[in-house]
C-alpha positions in Angstrom: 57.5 104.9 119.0 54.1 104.7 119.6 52.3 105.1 122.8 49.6 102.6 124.0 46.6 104.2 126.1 46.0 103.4 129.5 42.9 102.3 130.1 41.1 102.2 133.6 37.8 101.9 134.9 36.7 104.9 137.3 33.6 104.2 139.4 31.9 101.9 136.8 33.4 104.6 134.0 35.7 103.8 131.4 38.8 106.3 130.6 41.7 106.2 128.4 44.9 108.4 128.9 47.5 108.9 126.6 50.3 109.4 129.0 51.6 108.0 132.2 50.0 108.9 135.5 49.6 108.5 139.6 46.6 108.1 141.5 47.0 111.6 142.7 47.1 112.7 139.3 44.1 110.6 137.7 41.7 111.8 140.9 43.2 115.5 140.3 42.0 114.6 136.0 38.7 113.4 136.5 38.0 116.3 139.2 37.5 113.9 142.2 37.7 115.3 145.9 41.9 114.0 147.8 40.4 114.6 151.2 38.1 112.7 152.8 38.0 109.8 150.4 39.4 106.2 150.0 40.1 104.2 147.4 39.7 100.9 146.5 41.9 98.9 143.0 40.5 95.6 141.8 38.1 95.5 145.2 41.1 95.6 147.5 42.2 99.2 149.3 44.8 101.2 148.0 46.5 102.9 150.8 47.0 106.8 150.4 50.8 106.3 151.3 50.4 104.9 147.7 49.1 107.5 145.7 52.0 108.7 144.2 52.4 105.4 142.7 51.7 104.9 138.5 48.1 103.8 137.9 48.5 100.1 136.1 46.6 99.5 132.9 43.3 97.8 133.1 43.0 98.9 137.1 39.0 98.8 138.3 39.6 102.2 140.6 36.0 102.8 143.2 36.6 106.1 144.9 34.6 105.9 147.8 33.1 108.8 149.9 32.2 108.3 153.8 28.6 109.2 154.7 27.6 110.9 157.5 24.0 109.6 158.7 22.1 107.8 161.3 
């Protein structure tokens, strides 16, 4: 049986993975922070009460970091 990459698009980056994984898991991969982030799939938010969830193939993932300024 052969296995067919995932491929998603990380903050304007392009990634394949061989195997099945969750949001947690893909952020934890590509050393991104957990805390004190959001992200967003295909422009829409993707609630953290979701992250255990399978990343889909072809997703457009933006992690997004709030700014502190004035």
């Amino acid at each position: 049986m052969t296995t067919i990459p995932i491929g998603v698009t990380v903050n304007g980056e392009d990634h394949e993975f061989a195997d099945a994984l969750t949001v947690r898991e893909l952020l934890a991969r590509l050393d991104l922070p957990c805390q004190g982030v959001a992200i967003a799939v295909d422009g829409a938010v993707f609630p953290k009460s979701q992250w255990d969830s399978p990343v889909g193939r072809g997703w457009n993932i933006e992690v997004l970091t709030a700014v502190q300024g004035g």
